[in-house]
C-alpha positions in Angstrom: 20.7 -12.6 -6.7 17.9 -11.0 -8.4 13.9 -10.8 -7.4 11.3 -9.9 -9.9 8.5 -7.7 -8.4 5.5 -7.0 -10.8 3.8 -3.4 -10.3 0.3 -2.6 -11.3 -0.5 1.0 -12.0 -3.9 1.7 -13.4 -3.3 4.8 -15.5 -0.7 7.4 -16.5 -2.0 9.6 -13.5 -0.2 7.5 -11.7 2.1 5.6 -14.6 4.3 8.5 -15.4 5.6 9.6 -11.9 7.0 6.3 -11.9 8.6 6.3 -14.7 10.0 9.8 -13.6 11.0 8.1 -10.5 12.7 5.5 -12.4 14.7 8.2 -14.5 15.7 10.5 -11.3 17.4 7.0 -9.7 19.0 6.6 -12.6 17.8 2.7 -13.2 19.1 1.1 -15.9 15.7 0.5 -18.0 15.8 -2.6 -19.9 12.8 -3.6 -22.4 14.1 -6.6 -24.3 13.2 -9.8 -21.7 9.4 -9.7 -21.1 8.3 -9.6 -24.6 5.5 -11.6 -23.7 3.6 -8.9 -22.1 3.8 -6.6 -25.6 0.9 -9.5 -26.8 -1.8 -7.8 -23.8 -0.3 -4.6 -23.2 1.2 -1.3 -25.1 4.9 -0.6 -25.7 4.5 2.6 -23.5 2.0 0.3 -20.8 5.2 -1.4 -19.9 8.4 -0.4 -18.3 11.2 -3.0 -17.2 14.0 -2.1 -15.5 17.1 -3.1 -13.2 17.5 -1.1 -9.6 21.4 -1.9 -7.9 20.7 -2.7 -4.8 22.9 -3.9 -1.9 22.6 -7.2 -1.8 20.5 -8.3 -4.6 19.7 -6.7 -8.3 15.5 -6.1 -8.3 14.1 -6.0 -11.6 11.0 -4.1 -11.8 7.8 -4.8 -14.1 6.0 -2.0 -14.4 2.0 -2.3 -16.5 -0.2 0.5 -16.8 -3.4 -1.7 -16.8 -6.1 0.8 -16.5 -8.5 1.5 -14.1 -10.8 -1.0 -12.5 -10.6 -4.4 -10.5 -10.8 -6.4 -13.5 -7.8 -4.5 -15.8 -5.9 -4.9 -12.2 -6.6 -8.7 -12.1 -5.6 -9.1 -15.8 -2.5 -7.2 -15.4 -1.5 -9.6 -12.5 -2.3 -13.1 -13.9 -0.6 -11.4 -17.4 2.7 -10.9 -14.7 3.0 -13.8 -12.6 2.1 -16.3 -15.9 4.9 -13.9 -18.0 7.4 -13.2 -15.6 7.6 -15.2 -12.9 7.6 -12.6 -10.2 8.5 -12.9 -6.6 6.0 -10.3 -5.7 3.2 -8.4 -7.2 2.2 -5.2 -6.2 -0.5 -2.8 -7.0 -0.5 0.9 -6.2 -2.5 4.1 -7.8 -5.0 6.8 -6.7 -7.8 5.9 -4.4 -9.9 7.8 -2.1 -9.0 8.1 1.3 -11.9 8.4 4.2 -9.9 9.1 7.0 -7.3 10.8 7.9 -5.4 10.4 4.1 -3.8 13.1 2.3 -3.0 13.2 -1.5 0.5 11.6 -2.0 0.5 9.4 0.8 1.4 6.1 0.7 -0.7 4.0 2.6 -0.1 0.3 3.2 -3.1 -2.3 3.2 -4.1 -4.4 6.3 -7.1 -5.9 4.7 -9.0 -5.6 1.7 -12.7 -6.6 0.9 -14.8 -6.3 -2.9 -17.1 -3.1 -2.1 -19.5 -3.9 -4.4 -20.4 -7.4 -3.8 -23.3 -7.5 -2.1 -25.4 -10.2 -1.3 -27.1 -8.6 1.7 -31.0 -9.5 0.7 -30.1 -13.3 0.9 -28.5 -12.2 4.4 -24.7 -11.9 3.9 -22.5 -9.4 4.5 -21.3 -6.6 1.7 -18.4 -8.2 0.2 -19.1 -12.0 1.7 -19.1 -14.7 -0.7 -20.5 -18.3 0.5 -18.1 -20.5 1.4 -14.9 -17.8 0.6 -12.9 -15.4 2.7 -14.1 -12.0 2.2 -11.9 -10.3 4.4 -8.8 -10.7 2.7 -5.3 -10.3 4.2 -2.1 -8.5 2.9 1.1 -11.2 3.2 2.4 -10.7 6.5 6.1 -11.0 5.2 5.6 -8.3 2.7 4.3 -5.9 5.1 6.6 -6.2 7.8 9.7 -5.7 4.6 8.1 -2.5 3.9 7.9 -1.4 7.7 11.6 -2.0 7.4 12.2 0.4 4.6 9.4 3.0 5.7 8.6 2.8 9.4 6.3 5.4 10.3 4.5 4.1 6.6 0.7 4.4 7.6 -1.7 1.5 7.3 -5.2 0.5 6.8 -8.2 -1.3 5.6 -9.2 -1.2 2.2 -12.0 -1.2 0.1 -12.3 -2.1 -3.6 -14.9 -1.9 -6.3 -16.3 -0.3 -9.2 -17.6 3.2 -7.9 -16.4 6.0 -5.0 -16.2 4.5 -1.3 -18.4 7.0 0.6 
């Protein structure tokens, strides 16, 4: 059985050590399905490729969408409408504010927009009228990733066009 899991990397910072990554595993990198995704992104923005596992083949879709909320959301729809993914995932650089080193790999809780602020009209940063603006990671996909890393750190985060303070 295979699963599809999309990956959304905003720049070769953080791009390339994945594609090392991919090399020192030795997956077997494919590039000829997904044409689809060539129409939005790069040849060398996109990286396919086939991991053996156990019980199931996962094929990896790799964009390096740039940085920002709105390169990230592209990337995404651009995945799930291409390539039918079973998950999407979205990992990079950010700023930690507590307790967070470079390197580590930090799993989200909850996530709210930073920068959208509609506190003179009495709302919260981040609420939006009538929407959740506390949004939660899928409960399933956490608690597979606690399987494979359990001491994996967690915590809220933040999003938005400038440095979290």
């Amino acid at each position: 059985m295979e699963k599809i899991i999309g990956l959304i990397i905003a720049d070769d910072m953080e791009f390339l050590p994945f594609i090392n990554l991919i090399k020192e595993i030795k997956a077997e990198n494919k590039s000829e399905i997904y044409n689809n995704l060539k129409k939005y992104w790069k040849d060398d923005n996109v990286c396919e490729c086939l991991i053996k596992a156990k019980s199931m083949d996962i094929r990896i879709i790799a964009i390096c969408c740039g940085i920002g909320k709105v390169n990230a959301a592209m990337a995404t729809c651009t995945v799930i409408m291409n390539c039918h993914t079973d998950a999407v995932l979205n990992i990079g650089l950010s700023g930690g504010i507590h307790n967070v080193s470079r390197s580590d790999i930090i799993l989200g809780k909850t996530y709210i927009e930073a920068d959208f602020d509609l506190s003179p009209i009495g709302r919260k940063i981040g609420e939006k009228p009538g929407q959740e603006y506390i949004y939660k990671a899928d409960s399933i996909l956490m608690d597979k990733f606690k399987e494979v890393y359990p001491n994996i750190k967690s915590g809220n985060f933040g999003c938005g066009d400038f440095f979290l303070s």
